[in-house]
C-alpha positions in Angstrom: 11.7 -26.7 13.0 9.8 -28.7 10.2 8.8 -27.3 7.2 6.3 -27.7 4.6 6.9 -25.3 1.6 4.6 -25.1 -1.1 4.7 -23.3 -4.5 1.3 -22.6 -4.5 -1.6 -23.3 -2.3 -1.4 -26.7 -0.6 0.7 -28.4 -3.0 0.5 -32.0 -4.0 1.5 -33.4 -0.6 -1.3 -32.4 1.6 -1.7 -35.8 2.7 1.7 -35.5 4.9 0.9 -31.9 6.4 -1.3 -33.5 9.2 1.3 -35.9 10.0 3.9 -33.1 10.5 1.9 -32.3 13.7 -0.1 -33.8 16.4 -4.4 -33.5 16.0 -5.4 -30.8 16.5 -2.2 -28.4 16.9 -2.7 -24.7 16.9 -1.4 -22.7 13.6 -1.4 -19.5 12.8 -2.6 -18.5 9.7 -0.4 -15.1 8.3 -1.8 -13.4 5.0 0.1 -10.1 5.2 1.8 -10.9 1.7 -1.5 -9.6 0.6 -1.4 -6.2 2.2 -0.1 -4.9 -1.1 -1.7 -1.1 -1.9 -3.8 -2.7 -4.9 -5.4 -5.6 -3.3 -8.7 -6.8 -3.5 -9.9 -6.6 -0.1 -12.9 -8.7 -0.8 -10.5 -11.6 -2.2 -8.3 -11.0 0.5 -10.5 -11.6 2.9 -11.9 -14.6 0.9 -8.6 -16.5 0.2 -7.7 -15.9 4.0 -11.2 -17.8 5.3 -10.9 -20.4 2.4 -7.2 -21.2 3.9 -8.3 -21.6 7.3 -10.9 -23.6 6.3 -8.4 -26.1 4.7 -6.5 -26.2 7.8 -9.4 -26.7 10.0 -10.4 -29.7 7.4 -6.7 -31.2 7.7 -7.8 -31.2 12.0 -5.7 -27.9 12.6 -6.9 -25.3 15.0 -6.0 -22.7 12.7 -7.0 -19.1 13.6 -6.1 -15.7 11.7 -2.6 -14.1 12.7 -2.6 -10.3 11.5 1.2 -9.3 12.0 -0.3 -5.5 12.2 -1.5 -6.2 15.5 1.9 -7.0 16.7 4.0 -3.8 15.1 6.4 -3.0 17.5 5.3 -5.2 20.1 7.7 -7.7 19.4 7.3 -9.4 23.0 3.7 -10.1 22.8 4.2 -11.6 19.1 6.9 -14.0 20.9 4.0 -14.9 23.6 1.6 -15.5 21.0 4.0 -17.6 18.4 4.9 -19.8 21.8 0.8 -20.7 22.5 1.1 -22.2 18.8 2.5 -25.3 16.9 3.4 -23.8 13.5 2.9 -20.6 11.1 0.7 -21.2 7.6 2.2 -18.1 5.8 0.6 -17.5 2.8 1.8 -15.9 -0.8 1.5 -12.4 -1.9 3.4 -9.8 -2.7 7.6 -11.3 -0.8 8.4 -7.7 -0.2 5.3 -6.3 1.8 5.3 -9.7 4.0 9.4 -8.9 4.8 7.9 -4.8 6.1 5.2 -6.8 7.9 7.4 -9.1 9.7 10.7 -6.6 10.2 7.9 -4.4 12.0 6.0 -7.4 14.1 9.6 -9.1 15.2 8.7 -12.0 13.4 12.1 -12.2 11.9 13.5 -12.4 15.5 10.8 -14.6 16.9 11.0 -17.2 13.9 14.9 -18.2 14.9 14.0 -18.8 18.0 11.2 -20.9 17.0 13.7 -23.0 14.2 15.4 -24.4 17.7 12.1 -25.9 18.5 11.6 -29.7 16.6 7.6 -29.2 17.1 7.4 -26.4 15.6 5.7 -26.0 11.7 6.8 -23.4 9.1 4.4 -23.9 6.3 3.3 -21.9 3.4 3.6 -21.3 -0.1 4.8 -18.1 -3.0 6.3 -15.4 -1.0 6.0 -17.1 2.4 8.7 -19.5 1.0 10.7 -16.7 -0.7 10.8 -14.4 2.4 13.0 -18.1 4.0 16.0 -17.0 2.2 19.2 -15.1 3.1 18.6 -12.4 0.1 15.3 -11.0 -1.8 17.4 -9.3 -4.2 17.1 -12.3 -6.7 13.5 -11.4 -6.7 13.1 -7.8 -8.3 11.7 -9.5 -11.1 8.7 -10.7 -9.9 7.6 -8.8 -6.6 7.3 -4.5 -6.7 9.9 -4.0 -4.1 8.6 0.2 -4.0 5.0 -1.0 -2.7 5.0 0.6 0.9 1.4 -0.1 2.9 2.8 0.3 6.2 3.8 4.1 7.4 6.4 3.1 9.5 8.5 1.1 6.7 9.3 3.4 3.5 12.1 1.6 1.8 12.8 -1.8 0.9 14.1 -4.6 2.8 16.2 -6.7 0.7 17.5 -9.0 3.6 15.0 -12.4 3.9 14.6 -14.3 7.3 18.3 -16.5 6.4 16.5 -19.6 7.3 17.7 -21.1 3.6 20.8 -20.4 2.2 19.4 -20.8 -1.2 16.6 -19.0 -3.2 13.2 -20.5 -3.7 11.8 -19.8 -6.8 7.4 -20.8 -6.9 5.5 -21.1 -10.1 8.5 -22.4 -12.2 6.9 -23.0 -15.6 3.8 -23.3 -14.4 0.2 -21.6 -15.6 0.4 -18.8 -13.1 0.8 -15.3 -14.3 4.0 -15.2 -12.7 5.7 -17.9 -14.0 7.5 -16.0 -16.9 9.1 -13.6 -14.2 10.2 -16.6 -12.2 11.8 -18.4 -15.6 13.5 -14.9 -15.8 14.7 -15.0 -12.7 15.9 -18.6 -12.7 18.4 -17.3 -15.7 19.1 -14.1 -13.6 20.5 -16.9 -10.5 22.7 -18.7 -12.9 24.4 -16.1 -14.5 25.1 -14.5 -11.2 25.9 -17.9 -9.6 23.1 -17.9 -6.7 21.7 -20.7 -5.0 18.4 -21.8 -6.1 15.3 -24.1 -5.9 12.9 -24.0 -8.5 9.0 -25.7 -7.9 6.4 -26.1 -10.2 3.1 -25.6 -8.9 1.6 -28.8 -7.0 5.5 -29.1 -6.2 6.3 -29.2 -2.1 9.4 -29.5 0.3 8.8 -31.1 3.4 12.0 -30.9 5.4 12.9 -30.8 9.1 16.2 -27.9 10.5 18.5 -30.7 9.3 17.3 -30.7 6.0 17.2 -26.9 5.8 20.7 -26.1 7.4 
């Protein structure tokens, strides 16, 4: 699998996204980092169309891909994720987007889909955070208690384990949650945890090799 991990937004290395796939390539575009209880649905709804709109400009066929369609239909999310080319996952709240793909299958689905070489995992904020092995790291930033879904009432501390090392978005950045992230860049050195911090603008484009 190839990945394209931003810290916010498209990063500053848009100009290789389109070249990480062929014209034209189906993605999937996931926003359910921003099923938080206190979202703006309006903005939601906004940001999501504004995304897709990038994609499409960049010569994706990017469509919306609402993991609450797929709770607890694991098999027809695997269907779907094989008609595609890649995943844009999109930032939010790291802990609500973990509920929304433990319910879906996603986290099943996705390792599957790291075997394949054309496949894209792309994304920024928490759908770079949710890549690694442990979210504990990041009860600084996120509200791990914020429960949307009825079917998912406690919090899921285990990430997809696609990196063995934390990624840490808006590292001394202008975002409002870049003092939380410089807190929790001291919290992984003193307890000795892998880490990756990005500025804003700031991108990883890797293939499995590089990830693994």
């Amino acid at each position: 699998m190839k990945y394209y991990l931003s810290s916010y937004k498209f990063g500053n290395q848009l100009d290789q996204l389109p070249s990480l796939l062929p014209l034209a390539a189906k993605i999937g575009h996931i926003h359910n980092a921003r099923d938080f209880t206190t979202a703006d649905v309006e903005r939601k709804v906004r940001s999501q169309q504004e995304e897709i709109a990038q994609l499409q400009q960049l010569g994706f066929a990017a469509e919306a891909l609402d993991l609450k369609d797929y709770f607890h239909r694991e098999a027809a999310l695997r269907t779907k994720l094989n008609t595609l080319h890649g995943v844009w996952v999109s930032g939010g709240n790291t802990f609500v987007l973990r509920q929304a793909m433990r319910l879906s299958g996603f986290d099943c689905v996705i390792h599957e889909l790291a075997q394949r070489n054309d496949f894209l995992y792309a994304g920024y904020s928490a759908g770079i955070c949710v890549l690694s092995t442990s979210l504990q790291y990041l009860h600084l930033v996120d509200n791990s208690d914020d429960f949307p879904y009825p079917d998912c009432q406690q919090p899921l501390w285990q990430g997809l384990g696609l990196l063995d090392y934390a990624l840490l978005p808006h590292y001394d950045s202008y975002h409002p949650e870049s003092e939380a992230i410089g807190r929790t860049v001291t919290y992984c050195i003193e307890q000795k945890l892998l880490f990756k911090a990005l500025r804003d603008g700031e991108v990883l484009v890797m293939t499995e090799r590089d990830a693994s």
